[in-house]
C-alpha positions as CSV (number, residue, x, y, z in Angstrom):
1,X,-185.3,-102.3,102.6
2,X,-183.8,-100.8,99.8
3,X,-182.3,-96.7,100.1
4,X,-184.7,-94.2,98.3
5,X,-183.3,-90.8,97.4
6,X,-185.7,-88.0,95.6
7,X,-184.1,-85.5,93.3
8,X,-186.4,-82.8,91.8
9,X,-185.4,-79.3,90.3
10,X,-186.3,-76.6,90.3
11,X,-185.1,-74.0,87.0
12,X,-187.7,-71.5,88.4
13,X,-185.0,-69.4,90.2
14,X,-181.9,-67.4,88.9
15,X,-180.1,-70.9,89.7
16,X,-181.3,-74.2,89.1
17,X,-182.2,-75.8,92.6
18,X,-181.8,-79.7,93.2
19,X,-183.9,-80.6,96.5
20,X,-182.4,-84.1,98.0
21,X,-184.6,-85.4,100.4
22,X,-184.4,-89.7,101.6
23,X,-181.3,-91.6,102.0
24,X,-178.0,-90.4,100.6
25,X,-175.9,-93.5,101.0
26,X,-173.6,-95.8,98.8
27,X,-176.8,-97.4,97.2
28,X,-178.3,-94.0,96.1
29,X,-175.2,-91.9,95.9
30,X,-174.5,-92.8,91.8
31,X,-178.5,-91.7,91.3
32,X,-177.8,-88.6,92.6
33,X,-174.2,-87.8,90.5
34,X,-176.4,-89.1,88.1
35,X,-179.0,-86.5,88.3
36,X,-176.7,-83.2,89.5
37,X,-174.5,-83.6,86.2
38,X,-177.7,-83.8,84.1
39,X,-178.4,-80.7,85.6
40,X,-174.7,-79.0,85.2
41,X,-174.7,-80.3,81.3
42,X,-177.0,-77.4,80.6
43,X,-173.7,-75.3,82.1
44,X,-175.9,-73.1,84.9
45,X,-173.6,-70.6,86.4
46,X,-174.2,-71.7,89.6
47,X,-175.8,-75.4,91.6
48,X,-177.3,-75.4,94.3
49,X,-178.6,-78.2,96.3
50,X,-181.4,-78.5,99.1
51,X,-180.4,-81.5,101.5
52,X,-182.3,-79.9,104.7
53,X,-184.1,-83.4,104.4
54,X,-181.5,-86.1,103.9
55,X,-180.8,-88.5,106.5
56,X,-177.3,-88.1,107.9
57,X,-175.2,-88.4,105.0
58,X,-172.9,-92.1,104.4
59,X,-168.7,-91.5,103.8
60,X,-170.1,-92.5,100.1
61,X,-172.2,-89.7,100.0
62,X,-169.4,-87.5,101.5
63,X,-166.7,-88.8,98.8
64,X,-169.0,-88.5,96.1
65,X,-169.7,-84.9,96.2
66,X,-166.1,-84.6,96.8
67,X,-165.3,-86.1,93.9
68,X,-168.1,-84.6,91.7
69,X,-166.7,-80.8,92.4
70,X,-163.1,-82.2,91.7
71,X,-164.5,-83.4,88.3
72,X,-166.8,-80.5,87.5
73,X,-163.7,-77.8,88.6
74,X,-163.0,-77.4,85.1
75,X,-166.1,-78.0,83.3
76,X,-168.5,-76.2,83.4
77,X,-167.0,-74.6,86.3
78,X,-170.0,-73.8,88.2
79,X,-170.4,-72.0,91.8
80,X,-171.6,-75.7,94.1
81,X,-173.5,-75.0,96.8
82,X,-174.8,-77.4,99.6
83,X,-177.9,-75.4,101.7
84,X,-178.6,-77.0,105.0
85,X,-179.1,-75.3,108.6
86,X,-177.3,-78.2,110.1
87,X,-174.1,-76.1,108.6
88,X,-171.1,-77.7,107.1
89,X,-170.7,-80.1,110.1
90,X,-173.4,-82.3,108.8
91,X,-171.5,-82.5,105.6
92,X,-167.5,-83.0,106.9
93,X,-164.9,-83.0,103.7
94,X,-167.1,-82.5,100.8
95,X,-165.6,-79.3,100.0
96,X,-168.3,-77.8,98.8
97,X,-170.0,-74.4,100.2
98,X,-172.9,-75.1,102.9
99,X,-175.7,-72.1,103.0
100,X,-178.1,-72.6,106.2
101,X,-180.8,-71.6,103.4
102,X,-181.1,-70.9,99.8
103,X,-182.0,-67.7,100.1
104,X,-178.2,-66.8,101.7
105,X,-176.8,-69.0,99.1
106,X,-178.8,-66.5,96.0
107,X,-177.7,-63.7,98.4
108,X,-174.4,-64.1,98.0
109,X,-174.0,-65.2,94.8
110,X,-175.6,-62.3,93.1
111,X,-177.5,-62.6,90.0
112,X,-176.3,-64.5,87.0
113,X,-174.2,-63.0,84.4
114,X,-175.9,-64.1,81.3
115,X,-172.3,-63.2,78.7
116,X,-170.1,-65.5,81.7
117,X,-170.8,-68.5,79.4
118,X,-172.1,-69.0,75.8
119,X,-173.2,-72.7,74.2
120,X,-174.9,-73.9,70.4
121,X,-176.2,-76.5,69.5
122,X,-175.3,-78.2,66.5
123,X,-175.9,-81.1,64.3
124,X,-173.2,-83.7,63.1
125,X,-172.6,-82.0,59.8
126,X,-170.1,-80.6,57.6
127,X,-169.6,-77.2,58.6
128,X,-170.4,-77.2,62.2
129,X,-166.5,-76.7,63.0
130,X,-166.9,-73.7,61.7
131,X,-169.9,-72.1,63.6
132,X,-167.9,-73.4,66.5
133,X,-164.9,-70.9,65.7
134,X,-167.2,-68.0,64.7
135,X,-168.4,-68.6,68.6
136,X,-165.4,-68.3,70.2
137,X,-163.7,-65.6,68.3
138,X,-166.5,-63.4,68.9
139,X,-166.8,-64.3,72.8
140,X,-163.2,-64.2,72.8
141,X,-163.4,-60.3,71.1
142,X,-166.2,-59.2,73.5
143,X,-164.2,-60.9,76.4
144,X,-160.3,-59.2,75.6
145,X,-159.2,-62.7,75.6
146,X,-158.3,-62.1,72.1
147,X,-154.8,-64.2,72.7
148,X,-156.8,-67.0,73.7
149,X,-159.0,-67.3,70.3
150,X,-156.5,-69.5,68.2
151,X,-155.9,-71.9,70.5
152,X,-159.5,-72.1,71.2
153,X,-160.5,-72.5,68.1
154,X,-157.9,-75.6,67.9
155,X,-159.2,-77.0,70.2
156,X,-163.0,-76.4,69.0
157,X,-162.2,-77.9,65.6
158,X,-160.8,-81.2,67.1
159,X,-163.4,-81.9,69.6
160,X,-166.3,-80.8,67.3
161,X,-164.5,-82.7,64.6
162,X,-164.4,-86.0,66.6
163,X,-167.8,-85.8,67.0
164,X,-168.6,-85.7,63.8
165,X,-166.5,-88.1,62.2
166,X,-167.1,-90.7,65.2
167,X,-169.8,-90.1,67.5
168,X,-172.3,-88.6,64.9
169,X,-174.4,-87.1,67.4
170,X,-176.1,-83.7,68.1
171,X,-173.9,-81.8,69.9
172,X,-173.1,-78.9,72.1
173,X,-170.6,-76.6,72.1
174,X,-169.8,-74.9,75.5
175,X,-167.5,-71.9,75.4
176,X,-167.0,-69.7,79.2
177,X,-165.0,-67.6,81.0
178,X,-162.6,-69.5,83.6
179,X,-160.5,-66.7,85.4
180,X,-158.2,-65.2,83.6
181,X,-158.5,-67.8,80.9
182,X,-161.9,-69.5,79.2
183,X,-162.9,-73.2,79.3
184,X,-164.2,-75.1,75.6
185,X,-166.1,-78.0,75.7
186,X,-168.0,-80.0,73.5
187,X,-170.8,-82.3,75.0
188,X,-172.3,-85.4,73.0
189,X,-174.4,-88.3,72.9
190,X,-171.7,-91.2,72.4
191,X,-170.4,-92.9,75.5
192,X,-167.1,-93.3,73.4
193,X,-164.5,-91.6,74.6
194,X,-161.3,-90.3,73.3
195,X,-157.6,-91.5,73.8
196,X,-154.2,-89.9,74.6
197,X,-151.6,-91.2,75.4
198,X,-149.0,-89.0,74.8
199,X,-147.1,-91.6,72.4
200,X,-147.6,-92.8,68.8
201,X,-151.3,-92.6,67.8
202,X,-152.8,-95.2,65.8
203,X,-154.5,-94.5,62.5
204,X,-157.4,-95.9,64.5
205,X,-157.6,-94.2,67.6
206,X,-160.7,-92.0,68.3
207,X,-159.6,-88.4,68.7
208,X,-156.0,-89.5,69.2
209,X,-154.3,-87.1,67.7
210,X,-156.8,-84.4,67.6
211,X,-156.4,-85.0,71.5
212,X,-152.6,-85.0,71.2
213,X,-152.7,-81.7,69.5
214,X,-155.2,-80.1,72.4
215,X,-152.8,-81.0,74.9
216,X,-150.3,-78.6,73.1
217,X,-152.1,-76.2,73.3
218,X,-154.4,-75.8,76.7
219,X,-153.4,-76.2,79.9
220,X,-155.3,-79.0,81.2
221,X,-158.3,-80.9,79.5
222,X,-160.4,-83.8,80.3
223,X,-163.5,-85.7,79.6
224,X,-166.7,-86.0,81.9
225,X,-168.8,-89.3,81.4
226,X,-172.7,-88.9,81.3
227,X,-175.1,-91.6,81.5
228,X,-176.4,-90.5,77.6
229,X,-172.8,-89.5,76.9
230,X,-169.9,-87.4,77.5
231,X,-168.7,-84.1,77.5
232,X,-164.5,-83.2,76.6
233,X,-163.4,-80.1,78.0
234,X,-160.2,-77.8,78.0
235,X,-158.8,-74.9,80.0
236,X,-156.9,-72.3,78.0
237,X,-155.2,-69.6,80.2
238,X,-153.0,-67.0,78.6
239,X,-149.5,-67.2,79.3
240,X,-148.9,-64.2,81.8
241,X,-152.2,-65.6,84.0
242,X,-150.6,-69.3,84.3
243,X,-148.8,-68.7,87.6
244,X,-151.8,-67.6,89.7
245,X,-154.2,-70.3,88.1
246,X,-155.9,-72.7,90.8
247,X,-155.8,-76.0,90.5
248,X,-158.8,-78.4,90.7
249,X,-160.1,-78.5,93.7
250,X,-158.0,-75.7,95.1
251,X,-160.1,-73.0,96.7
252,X,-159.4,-69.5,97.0
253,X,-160.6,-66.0,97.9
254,X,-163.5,-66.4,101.0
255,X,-163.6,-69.3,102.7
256,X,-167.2,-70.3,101.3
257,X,-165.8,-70.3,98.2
258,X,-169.2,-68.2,96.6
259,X,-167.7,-64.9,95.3
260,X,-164.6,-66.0,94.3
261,X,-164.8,-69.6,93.6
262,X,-161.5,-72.4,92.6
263,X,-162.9,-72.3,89.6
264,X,-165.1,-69.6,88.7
């Protein structure tokens, strides 16, 4: 008999609430990356995720919740949190947060702070570059990160360029605070994704050398696969903040990783 997994969420809270409940196994455990990143593409401050009523997780399950919060640590940079009385010992190595309730989980985290992260949506048209970089240097000016506003916009232009020039999709522009730094992204509806290489580019490539020309100028970037398409991220940190930035996956501050999170 085939594993069954059901995902439904909740947005009726201060954080949108996934509730797991079946199977969580190497059969069902893409259908539920599947459905928690269509969930973090509308960039929610925090996740968190009911799995009271799954069966005893798989090692698959494990890994791939693992390796969800390694690939989200960047973008959108969202507070993950598991909420299970069984406690973290039902969910070994996932290095995620486990709440015995979502209730403690809300507790802790606090209420949202609505200016933390800004998006717009835009159409594939000329012009939209530019109501990208009227959005980050006015976050940027309310935020004191003016430093950070001309690389961001750099790296705006390109990835809201690439879209469209070669994706010609609606798109989204995602702009937050990341530490001491801020996080851009740009989410679309192309499963085409960009090159770099860090060599010659050719005249072809898809976003090759608006990608090589991002990498100058952020300290990490990356792109995040969707099943209806993709989103392409970078982290910008000013100079003076690079030594004390975490890396993906790193965790600092308490060890349930809520009010100062890797990546918060």
């Amino acid at each position: 008999m085939a594993s069954e997994v059901r995902q439904p969420v909740d947005h009726g809270s201060d954080y949108p609430l996934v509730r797991l409940t079946g199977v969580l196994d190497a059969a069902t455990a893409r259908t539920v990356r599947s459905a928690l990143l269509s969930v973090l593409a509308e960039q929610p401050e925090a996740l968190l995720v009911e799995v009271s009523e799954v069966t005893t997780p798989a090692p698959e399950a494990a890994a791939m919740l693992r390796e969800l919060r390694r690939d989200t640590a960047d973008w959108p940079a969202a507070h993950l949190a598991l909420c299970d009385p069984r406690g973290a010992s039902a969910w070994p190595g996932v290095g995620w947060p486990v709440w015995p309730d979502t209730g403690a989980a809300t507790a802790e985290l606090g209420r949202p702070d609505p200016d933390r992260r800004h998006s717009l949506a835009l159409d594939p048209v000329v012009g939209a570059a530019r109501r990208s970089r009227e959005l980050i240097t006015e976050v940027c000016g309310r935020w004191d990160r003016h430093d950070l506003a001309g690389p961001a916009c750099i790296v705006v232009t390109e990835l809201v360029n690439n879209v469209v020039v070669h994706a010609r999709t609606a798109m989204n522009v995602l702009v937050a605070k990341h530490g001491s730094g801020i996080s851009v992204a740009v989410r679309d509806h192309s499963t085409h994704t960009p090159t770099y290489t860090g060599g010659p580019v050719p005249s072809t490539a898809y976003g090759g050398r608006g990608m090589l020309l991002i990498d100058s100028v952020s300290e990490r970037w990356g792109n995040l696969p969707l099943d209806d398409g993709k989103v392409v991220w970078a982290l910008l940190i000013a100079d003076d903040a690079e030594a004390g930035l975490a890396r993906p996956g790193e965790q600092t501050g308490a060890a349930a990783g809520m009010t100062d999170p890797a990546h918060g």
